[in-house]
C-alpha positions as a printed NumPy array, in Angstrom:
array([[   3.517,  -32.334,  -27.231],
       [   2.76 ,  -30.541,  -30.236],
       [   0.483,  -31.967,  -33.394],
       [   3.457,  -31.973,  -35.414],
       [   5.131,  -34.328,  -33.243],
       [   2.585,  -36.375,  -33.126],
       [   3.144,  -37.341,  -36.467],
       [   5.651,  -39.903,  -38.325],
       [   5.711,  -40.707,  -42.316],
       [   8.479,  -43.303,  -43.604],
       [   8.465,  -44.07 ,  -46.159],
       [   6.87 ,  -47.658,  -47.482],
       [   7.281,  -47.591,  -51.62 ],
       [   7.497,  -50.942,  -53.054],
       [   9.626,  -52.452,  -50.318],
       [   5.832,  -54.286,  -48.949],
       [   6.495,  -55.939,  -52.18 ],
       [   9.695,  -57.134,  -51.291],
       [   9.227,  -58.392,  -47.994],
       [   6.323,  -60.01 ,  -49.193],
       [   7.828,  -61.649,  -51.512],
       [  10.396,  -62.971,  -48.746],
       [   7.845,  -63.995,  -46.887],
       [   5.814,  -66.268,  -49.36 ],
       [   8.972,  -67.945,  -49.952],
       [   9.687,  -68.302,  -46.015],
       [  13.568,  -67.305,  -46.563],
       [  13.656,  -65.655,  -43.012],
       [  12.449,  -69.31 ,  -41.649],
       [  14.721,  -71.041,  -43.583],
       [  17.614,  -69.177,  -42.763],
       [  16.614,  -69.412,  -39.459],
       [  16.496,  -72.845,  -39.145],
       [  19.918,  -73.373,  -40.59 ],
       [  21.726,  -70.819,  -38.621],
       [  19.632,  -70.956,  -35.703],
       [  18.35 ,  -68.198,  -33.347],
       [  20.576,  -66.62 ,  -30.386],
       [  17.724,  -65.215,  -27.706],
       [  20.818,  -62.673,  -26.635],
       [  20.773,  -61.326,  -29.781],
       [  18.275,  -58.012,  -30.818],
       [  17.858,  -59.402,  -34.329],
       [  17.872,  -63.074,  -35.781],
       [  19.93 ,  -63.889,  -38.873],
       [  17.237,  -64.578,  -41.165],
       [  15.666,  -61.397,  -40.614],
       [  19.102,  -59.446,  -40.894],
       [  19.311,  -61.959,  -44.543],
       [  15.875,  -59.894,  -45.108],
       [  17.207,  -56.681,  -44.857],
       [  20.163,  -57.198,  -46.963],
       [  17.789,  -58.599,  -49.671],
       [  14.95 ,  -55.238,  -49.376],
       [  18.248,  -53.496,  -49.412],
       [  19.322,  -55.145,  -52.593],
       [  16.009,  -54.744,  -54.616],
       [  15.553,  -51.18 ,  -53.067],
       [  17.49 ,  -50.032,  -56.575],
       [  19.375,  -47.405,  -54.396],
       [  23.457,  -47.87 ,  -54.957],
       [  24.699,  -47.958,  -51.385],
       [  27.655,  -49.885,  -49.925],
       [  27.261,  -51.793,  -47.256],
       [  28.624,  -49.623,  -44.473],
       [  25.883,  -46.875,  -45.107],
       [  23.362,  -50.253,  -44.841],
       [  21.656,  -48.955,  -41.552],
       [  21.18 ,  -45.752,  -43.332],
       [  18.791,  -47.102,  -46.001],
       [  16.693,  -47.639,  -43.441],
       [  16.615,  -44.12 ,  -42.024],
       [  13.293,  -42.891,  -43.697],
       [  12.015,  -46.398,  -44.036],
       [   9.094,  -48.39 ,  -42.24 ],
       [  11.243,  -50.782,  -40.772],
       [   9.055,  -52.193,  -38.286],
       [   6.329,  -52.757,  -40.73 ],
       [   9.294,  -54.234,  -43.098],
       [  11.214,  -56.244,  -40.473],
       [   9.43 ,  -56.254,  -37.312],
       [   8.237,  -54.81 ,  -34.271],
       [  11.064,  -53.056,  -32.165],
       [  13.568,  -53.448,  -35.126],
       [  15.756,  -50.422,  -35.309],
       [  18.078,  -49.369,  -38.272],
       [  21.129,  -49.426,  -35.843],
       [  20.657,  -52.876,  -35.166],
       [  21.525,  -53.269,  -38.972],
       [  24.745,  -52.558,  -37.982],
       [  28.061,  -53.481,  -40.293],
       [  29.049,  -55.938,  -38.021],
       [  26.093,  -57.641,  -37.727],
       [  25.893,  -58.076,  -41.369],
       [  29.793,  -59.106,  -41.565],
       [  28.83 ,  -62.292,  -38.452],
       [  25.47 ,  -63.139,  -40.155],
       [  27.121,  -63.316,  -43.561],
       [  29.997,  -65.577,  -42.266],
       [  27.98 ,  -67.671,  -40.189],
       [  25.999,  -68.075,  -44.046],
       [  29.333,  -69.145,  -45.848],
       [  30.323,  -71.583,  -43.005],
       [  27.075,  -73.392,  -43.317],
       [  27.422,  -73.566,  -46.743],
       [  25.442,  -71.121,  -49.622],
       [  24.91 ,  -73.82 ,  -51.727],
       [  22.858,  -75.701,  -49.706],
       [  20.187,  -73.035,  -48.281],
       [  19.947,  -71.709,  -52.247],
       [  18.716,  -75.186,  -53.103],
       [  16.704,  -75.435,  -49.758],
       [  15.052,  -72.218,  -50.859],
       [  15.142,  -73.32 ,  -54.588],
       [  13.312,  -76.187,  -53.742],
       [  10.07 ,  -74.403,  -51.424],
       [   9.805,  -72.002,  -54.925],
       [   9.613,  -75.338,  -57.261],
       [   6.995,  -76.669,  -54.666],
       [   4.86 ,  -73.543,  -53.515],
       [   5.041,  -71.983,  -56.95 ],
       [   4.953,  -74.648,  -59.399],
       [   7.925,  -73.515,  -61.546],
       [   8.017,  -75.695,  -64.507],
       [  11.078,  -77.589,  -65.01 ],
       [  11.147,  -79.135,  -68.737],
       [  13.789,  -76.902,  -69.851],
       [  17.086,  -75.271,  -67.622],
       [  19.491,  -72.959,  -69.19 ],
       [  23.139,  -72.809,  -67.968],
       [  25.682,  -69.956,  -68.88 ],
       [  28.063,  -67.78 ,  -66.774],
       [  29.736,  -64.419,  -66.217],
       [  32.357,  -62.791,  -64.544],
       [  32.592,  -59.882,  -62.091],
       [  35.555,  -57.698,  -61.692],
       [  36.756,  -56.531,  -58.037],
       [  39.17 ,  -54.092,  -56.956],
       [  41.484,  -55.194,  -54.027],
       [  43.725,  -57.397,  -53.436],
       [  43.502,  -61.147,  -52.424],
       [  46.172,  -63.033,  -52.422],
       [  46.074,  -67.079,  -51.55 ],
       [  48.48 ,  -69.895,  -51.663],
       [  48.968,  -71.541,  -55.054],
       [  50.122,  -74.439,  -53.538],
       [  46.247,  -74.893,  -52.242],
       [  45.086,  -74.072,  -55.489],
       [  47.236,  -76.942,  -57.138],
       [  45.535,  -79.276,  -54.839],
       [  41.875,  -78.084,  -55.476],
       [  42.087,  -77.366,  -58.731],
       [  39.395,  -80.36 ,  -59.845],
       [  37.203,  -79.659,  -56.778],
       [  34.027,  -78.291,  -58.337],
       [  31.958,  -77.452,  -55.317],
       [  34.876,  -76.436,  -53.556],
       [  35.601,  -76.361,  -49.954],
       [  38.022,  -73.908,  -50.007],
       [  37.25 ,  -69.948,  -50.455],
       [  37.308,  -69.111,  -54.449],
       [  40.689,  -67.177,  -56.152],
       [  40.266,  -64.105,  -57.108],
       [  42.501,  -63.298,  -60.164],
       [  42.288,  -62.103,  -63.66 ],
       [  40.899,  -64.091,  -66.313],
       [  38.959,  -63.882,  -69.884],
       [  36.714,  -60.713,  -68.452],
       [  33.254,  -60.496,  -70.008],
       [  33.08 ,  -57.18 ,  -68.705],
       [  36.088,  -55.639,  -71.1  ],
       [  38.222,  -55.405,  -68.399],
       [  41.446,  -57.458,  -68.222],
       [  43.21 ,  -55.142,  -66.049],
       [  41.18 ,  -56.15 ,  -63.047],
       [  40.709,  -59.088,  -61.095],
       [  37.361,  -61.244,  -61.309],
       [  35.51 ,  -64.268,  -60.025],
       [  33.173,  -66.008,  -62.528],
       [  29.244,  -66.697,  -61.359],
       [  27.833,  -70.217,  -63.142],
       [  23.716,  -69.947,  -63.018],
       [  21.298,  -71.847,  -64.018],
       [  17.984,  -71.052,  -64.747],
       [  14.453,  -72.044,  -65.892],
       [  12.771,  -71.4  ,  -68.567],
       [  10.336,  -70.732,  -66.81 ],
       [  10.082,  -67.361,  -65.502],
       [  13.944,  -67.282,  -65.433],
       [  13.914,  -68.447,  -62.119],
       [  17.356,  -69.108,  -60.554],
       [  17.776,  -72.528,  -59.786],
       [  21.525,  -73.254,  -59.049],
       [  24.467,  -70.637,  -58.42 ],
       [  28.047,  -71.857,  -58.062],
       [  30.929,  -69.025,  -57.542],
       [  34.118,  -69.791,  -59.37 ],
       [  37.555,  -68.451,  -59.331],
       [  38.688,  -65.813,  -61.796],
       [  40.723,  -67.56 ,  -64.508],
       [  38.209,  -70.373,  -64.542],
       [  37.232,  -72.192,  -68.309],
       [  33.902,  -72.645,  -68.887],
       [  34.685,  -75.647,  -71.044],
       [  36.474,  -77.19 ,  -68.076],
       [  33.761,  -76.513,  -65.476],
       [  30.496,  -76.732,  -67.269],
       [  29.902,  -80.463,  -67.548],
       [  30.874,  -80.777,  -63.769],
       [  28.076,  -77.918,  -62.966],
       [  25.407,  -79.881,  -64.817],
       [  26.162,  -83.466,  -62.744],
       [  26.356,  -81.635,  -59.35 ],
       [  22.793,  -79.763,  -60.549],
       [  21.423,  -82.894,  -61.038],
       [  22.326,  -84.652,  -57.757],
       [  21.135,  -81.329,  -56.179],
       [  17.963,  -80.854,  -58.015],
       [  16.396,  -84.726,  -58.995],
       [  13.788,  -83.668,  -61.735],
       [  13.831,  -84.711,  -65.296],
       [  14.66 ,  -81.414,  -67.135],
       [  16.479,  -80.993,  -70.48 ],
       [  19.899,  -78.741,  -69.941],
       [  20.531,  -76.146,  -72.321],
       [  23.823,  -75.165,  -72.967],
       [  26.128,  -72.625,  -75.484],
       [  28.657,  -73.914,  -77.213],
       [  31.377,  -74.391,  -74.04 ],
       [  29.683,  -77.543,  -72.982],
       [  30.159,  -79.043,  -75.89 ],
       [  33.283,  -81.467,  -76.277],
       [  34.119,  -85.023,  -76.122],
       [  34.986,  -84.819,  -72.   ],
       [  31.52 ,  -82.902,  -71.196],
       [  29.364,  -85.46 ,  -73.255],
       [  31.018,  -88.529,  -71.531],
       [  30.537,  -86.525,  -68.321],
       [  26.654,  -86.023,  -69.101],
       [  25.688,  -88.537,  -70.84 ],
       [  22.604,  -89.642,  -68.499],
       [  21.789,  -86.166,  -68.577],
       [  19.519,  -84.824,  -71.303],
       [  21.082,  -81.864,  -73.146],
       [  20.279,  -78.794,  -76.226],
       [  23.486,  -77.113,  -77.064],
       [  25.486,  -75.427,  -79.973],
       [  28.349,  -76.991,  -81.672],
       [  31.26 ,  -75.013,  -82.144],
       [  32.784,  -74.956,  -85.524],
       [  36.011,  -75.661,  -84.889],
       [  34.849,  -79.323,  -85.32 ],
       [  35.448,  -80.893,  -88.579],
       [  32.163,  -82.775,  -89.061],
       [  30.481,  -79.075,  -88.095],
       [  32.404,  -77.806,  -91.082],
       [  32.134,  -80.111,  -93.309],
       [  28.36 ,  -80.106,  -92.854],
       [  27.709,  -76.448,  -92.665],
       [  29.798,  -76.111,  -96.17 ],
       [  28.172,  -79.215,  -98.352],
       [  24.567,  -79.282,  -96.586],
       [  21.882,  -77.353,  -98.208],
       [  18.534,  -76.517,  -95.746],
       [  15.72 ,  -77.555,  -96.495],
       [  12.998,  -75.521,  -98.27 ],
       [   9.587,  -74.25 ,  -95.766],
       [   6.913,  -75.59 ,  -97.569],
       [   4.092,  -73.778,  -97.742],
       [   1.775,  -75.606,  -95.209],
       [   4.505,  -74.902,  -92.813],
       [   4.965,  -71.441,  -93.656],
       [   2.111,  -69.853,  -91.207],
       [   3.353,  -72.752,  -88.136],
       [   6.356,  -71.123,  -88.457],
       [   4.875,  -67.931,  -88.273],
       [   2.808,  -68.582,  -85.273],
       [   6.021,  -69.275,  -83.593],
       [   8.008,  -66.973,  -84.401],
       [  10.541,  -68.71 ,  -86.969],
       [   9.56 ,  -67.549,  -90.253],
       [  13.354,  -66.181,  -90.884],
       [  14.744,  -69.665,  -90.211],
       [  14.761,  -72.867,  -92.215],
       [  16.766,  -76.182,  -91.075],
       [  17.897,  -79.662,  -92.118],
       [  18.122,  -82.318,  -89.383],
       [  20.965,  -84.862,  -89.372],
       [  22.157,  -87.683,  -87.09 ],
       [  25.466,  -87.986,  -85.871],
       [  27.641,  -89.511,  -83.426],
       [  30.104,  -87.674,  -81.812],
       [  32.032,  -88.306,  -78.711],
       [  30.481,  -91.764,  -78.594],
       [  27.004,  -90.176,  -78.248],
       [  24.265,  -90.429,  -80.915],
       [  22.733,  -87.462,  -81.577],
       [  20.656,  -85.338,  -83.209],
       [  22.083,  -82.219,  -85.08 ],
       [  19.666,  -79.361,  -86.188],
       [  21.614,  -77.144,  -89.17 ],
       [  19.895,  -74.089,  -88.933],
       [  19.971,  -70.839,  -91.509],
       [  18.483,  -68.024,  -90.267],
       [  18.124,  -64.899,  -92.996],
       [  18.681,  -62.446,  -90.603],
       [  22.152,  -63.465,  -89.322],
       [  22.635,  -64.204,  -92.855],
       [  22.255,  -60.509,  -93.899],
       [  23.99 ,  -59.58 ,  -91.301],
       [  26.814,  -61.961,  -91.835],
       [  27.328,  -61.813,  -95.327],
       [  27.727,  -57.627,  -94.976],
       [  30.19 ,  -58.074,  -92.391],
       [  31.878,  -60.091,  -95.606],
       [  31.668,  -57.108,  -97.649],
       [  33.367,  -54.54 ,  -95.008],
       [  35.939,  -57.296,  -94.448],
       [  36.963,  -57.721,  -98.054],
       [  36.804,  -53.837,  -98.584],
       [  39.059,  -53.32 ,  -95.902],
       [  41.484,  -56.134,  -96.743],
       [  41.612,  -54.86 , -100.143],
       [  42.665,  -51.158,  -98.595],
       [  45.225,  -52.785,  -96.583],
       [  46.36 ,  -55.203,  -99.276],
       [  47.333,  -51.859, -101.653],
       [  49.038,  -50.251,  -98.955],
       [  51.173,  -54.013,  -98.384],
       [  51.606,  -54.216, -102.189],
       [  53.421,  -50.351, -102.726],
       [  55.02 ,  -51.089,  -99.409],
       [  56.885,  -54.752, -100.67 ],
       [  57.424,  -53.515, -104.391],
       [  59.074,  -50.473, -103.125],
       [  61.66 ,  -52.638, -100.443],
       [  64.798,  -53.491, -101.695],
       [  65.744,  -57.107, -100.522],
       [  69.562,  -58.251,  -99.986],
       [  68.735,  -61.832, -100.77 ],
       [  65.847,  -63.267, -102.173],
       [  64.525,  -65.52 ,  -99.148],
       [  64.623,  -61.794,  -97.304],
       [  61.815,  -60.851,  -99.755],
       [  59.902,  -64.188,  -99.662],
       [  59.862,  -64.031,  -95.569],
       [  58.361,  -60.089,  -95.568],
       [  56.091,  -62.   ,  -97.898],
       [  54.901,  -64.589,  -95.681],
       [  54.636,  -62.054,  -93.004],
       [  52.498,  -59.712,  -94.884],
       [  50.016,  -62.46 ,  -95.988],
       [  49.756,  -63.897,  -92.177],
       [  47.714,  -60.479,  -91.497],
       [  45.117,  -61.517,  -94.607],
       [  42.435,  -63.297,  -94.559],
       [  40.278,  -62.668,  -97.702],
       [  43.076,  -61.623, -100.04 ],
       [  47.102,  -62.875, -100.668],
       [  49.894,  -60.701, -102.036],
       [  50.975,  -63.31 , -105.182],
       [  54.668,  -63.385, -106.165],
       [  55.077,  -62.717, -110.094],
       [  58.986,  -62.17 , -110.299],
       [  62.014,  -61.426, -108.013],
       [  64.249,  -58.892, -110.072],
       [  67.738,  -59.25 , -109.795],
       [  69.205,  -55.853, -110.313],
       [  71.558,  -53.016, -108.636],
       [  71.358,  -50.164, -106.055],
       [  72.416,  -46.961, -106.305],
       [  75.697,  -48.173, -104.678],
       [  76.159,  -50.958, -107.106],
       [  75.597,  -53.668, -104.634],
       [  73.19 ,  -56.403, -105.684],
       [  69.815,  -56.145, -104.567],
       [  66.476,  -57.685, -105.152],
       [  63.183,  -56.218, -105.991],
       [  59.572,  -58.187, -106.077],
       [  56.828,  -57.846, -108.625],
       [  53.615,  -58.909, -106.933],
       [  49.534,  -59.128, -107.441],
       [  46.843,  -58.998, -104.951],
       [  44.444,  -62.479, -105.749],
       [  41.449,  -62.96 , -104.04 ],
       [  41.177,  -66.24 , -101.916],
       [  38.107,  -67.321, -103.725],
       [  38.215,  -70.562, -101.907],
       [  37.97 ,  -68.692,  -98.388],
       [  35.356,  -66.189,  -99.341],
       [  33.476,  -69.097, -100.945],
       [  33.655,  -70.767,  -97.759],
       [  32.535,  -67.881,  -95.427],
       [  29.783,  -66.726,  -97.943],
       [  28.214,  -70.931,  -97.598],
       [  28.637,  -70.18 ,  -93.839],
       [  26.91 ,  -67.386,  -93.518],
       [  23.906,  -67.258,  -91.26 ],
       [  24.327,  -70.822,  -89.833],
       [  24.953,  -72.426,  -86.992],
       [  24.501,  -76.073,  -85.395],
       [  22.138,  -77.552,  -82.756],
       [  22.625,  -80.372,  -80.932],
       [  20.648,  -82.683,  -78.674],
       [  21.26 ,  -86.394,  -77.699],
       [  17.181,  -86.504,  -77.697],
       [  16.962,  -88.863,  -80.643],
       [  14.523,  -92.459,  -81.504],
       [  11.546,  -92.08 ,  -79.018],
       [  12.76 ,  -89.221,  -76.922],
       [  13.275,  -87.046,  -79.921],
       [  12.404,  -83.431,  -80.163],
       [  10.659,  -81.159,  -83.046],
       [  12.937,  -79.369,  -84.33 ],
       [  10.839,  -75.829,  -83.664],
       [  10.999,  -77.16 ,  -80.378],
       [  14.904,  -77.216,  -79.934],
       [  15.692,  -74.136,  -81.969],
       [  12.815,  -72.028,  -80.101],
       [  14.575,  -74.042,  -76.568],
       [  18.127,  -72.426,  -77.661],
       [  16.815,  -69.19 ,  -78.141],
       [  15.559,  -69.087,  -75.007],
       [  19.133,  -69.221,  -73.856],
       [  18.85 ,  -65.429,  -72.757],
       [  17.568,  -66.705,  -69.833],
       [  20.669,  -66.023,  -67.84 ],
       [  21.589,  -63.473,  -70.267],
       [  18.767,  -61.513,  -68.72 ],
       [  20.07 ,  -62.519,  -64.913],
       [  23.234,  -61.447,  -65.92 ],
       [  22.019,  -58.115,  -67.179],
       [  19.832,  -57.719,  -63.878],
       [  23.103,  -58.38 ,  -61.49 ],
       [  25.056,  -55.965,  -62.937],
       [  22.947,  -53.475,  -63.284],
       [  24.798,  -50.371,  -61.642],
       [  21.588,  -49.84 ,  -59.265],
       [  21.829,  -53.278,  -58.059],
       [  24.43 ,  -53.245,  -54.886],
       [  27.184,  -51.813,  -57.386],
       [  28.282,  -53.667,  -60.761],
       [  32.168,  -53.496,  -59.472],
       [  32.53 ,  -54.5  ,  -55.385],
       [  34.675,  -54.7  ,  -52.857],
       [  34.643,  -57.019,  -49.544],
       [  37.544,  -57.747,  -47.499],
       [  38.01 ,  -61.137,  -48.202],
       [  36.882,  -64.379,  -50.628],
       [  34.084,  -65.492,  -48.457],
       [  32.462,  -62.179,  -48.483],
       [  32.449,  -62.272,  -52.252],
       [  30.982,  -65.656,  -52.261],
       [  28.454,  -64.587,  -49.8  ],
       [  27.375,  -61.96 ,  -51.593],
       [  27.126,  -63.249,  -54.817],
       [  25.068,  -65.514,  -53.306],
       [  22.568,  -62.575,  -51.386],
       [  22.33 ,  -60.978,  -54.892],
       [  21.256,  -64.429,  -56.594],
       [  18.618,  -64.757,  -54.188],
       [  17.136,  -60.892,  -55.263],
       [  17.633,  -62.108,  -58.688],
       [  15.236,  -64.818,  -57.563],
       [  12.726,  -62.462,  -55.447],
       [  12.653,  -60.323,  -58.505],
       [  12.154,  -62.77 ,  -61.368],
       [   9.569,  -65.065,  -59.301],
       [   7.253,  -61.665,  -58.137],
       [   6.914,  -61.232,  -62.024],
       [   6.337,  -64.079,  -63.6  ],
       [   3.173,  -64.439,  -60.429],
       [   2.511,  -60.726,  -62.082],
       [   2.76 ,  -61.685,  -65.745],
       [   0.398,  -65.205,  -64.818],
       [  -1.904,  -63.64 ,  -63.377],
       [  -2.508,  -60.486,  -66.037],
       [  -2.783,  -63.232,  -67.831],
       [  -5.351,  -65.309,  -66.256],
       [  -7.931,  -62.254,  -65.547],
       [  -6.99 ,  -61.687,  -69.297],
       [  -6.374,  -57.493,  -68.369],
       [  -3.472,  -55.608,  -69.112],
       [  -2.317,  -52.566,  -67.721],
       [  -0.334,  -49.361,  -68.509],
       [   3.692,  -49.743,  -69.272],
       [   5.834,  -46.882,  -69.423],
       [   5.025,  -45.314,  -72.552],
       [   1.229,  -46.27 ,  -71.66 ],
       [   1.006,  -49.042,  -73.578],
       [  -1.275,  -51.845,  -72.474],
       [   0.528,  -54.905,  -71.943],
       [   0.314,  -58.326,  -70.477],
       [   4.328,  -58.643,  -69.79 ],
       [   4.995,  -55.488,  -67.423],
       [   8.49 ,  -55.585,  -65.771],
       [   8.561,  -55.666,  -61.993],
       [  10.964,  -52.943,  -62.044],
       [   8.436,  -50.384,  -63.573],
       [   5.74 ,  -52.296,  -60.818],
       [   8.306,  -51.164,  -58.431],
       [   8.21 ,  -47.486,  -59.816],
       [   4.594,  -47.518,  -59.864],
       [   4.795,  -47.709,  -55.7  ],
       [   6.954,  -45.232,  -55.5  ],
       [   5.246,  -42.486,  -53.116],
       [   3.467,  -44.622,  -50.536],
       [   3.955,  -43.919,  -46.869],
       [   3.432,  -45.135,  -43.794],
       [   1.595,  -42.604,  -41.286],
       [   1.346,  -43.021,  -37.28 ],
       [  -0.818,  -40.183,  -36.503],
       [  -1.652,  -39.801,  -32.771],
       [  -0.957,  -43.483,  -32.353],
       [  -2.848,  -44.511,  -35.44 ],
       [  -0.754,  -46.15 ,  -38.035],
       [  -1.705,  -45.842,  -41.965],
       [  -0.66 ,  -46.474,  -45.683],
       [  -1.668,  -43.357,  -47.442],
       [  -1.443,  -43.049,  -51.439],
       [  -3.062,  -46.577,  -52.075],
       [  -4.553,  -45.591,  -55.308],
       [  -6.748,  -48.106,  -57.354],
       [  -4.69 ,  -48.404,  -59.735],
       [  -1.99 ,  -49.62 ,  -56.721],
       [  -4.878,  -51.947,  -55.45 ],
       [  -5.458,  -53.255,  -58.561],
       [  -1.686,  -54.45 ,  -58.779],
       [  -1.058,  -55.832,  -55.573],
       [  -4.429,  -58.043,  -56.328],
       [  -2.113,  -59.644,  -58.675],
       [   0.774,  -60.261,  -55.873],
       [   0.819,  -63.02 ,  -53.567],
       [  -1.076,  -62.492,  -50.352],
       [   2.114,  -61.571,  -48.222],
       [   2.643,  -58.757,  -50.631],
       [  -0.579,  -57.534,  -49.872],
       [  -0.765,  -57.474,  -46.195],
       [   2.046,  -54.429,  -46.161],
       [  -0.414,  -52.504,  -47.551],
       [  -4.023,  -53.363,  -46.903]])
């Protein structure tokens, strides 16, 4: 045997990070346990449940039929296991393990694991944030809508999910979609409950329902936070044991009424470096209690200067380009020549129904003749302002209502609730991670429902590998009280694991002559995974 052949490098990269990860969480173990382990078989479903997951956070955009061949140039025995070889990751496989995972039921091993991260990890749980999105598929899958008559007020359903078109968040009404409810915590962003819906689900109708079955699932005392779709009369009688932060919508009346005849209240200037320190010097509120629904509550009016700005431009362009459109309607109406005069009032009505700002004002019908000597119709007109509209818009500029039922002893500051609702990007920022085109693929196919469920629920649980390795990064940077390098070579104390993950890039793993290695560990490298949990850490040292 030559020297040459003697030698094998795969590759290693940040994928000890990964597994590591896996590990301190014990997801193989837990899957496991659940699924159980066939002796017959070369490769045990957790483990396969591991691959998918290092597949997943590998950033490479492969489908899952070319799934053994990520593993190619790979360490896969150091990743997965002694013996383990890439054709065991065969599509098959995957297709059993990931049906055996939907029969058993995903909701219940994401709480199982949910719950050993809360333990091992400490995740605080004051505040959870709920939103959703959808995804858009291509394929077809087509179900009895008999069923879905039957299911329809199921919310942890146990029927597969419909997959048809719906209000797309992705701009893309010509496909079909499923819609992904997560909650998160504040905390890190941590993924604590994923529920897969069908594609023309509400999120009015669902939301409340989400938030009881959360609680029964997950019994700790947190404070649910919430856009605007949770709040209505139904959801509040629904959670009313619950504790909630969420945004009114302003097609209320009392909303309106409130935000138009309300003024804020003036920062004082004792207040004005608190609000500073925290980030809120742009916003001043007014706090008022209210009962709506049958719940007392407390609602925070808020006025932030920015949105403001921003608001009271879009005004501006609105009214400039009404006022274009108005002169065009104006020539266009005092030009027509109208057989009777309820002809010229209806074009009337009709032009002012695409107004909002401004109104074409009748002055005079003119009776009068045609060419032909037939009696015609003509319409003097104006263009008024509707000062009571713009009045209206220009008070409502730049605000928008809180609301909480934390009121008497359990109430909140009111820093604390509007800093809470901002904080609502929480699953903005899982959303943003799950689609991101490197992640599986933002746009999938899989043969049937179940699949789609199933992997839905394989990419929430990278979204939770992924969020959970940083925020152990970020806490720990910040407990040695040392930054390092970002991209641009900035020191930081917030560094995203992504650019951790690039930062890896480039390490092998070398058997030479029997001898196995990790070459490329720089200091730097070192220095990092002393930050990592210990699992993460025995891939490479």
């Amino acid at each position: 045997m030559s020297y040459l052949e003697e030698i094998q490098v795969k590759n290693l990269d940040h994928l000890g990070i990964v597994a590591g990860l896996i590990d301190e969480i014990g997801i193989v173990k837990i899957i496991n346990n659940k699924l159980g382990i066939d002796v017959r078989e070369k490769i045990s479903a957790g483990t396969v449940v591991k691959s998918i997951l290092i597949n997943g956070l590998g950033f490479v955009s492969r489908p899952l039929y070319l799934f053994s061949q990520f593993f190619q140039d790979k360490a896969i025995e150091k990743l997965l296991g002694e013996r383990i070889k890439p054709d065991y990751l065969n599509d098959d496989k995957i297709g059993r393990v990931m049906d055996e995972l939907y029969k058993y039921g995903l909701n219940d091993i994401f709480i199982e694991v949910v719950l050993e991260v809360i333990k091992k990890f400490k995740i605080d749980l004051k505040y959870s944030h709920l939103d959703s999105t959808s995804f858009h598929l291509d394929g077809e899958y087509k179900r009895e809508e008999d069923k879905e008559k039957q299911e329809e007020e199921k919310i942890i359903k146990e029927r597969p999910i419909f997959i048809k078109k719906g209000y797309s968040r992705d701009h893309r009404p010509d496909l079909k979609q499923c819609v992904l409810d997560l909650i998160t915590s504040q905390d890190g962003d941590i993924p604590l409950f994923v529920r897969v819906g069908d594609g023309n689900e509400s999120d009015k109708a669902v939301f409340g329902k989400v938030l009881v079955e959360f609680k029964k699932q997950i019994k700790f005392d947190s404070i649910m936070v919430c856009d605007s779709a949770l709040y209505g009369q139904e959801n509040l009688q629904l959670i009313q044991h619950l504790k909630w932060i969420t945004r009114v919508p302003m097609t209320i009346k009392k909303a309106k009424e409130l935000v138009q005849n309300i003024e804020v209240e003036e920062v004082k200037d004792e207040d004005k470096e608190k609000r500073s320190d925290l980030n809120l010097e742009s916003y001043t509120w007014k706090e008022e209690i209210v009962t709506y629904g049958g719940i007392k509550q407390t609602w925070l009016i808020v006025l932030s200067e920015k949105r403001q700005k921003s608001d009271l431009e879009k005004l501006e362009k609105q009214l400039s380009q009404e006022e274009k459109k108005s002169q065009k309607f104006l020539k266009e109406i005092q030009s027509e020549e109208f057989e009777h005069p309820q002809a010229a009032r209806y074009k009337l009505k009709a032009i002012n129904k695409k107004l909002r700002l401004l109104e074409i004002k009748e002055v005079e019908l003119i009776e009068t003749y045609s060419k032909k000597k037939e009696k015609i119709y003509k319409m003097i007109s104006l263009i008024i302002k509707k000062d009571e509209e713009i009045s209206r818009k220009t008070k409502e500029a730049g605000k928008f209502i809180l609301a909480t039922n934390l009121v008497e002893e359990n109430k909140l500051e009111a820093s604390e609730i509007l800093i809470t609702y901002k904080n609502q990007q929480s699953t903005e920022r899982g959303f943003r991670f799950l689609k991101d085109p490197l992640f599986f693929t933002d746009s999938f196919f899989v043969e049937k429902p179940e699949r789609i469920e199933t992997m839905l629920f394989l990419m929430s649980l990278c979204l939770l590998i992924y969020n959970l390795g940083q925020r152990e990064l970020r806490n720990c940077l910040k407990r040695v009280k040392k930054g390092m390098n970002n991209q641009v070579g900035k020191v930081t104390l917030r560094p995203t694991l992504r650019w951790i993950f690039q930062c890896f890039q480039g390490i092998h793993y070398v058997i030479l002559n029997g001898v196995k290695q990790i070459v490329n560990l720089t200091e730097e490298r070192r220095f990092i995974l002393s930050l990592l949990p210990a699992s993460c850490q025995r891939y490479y040292l």
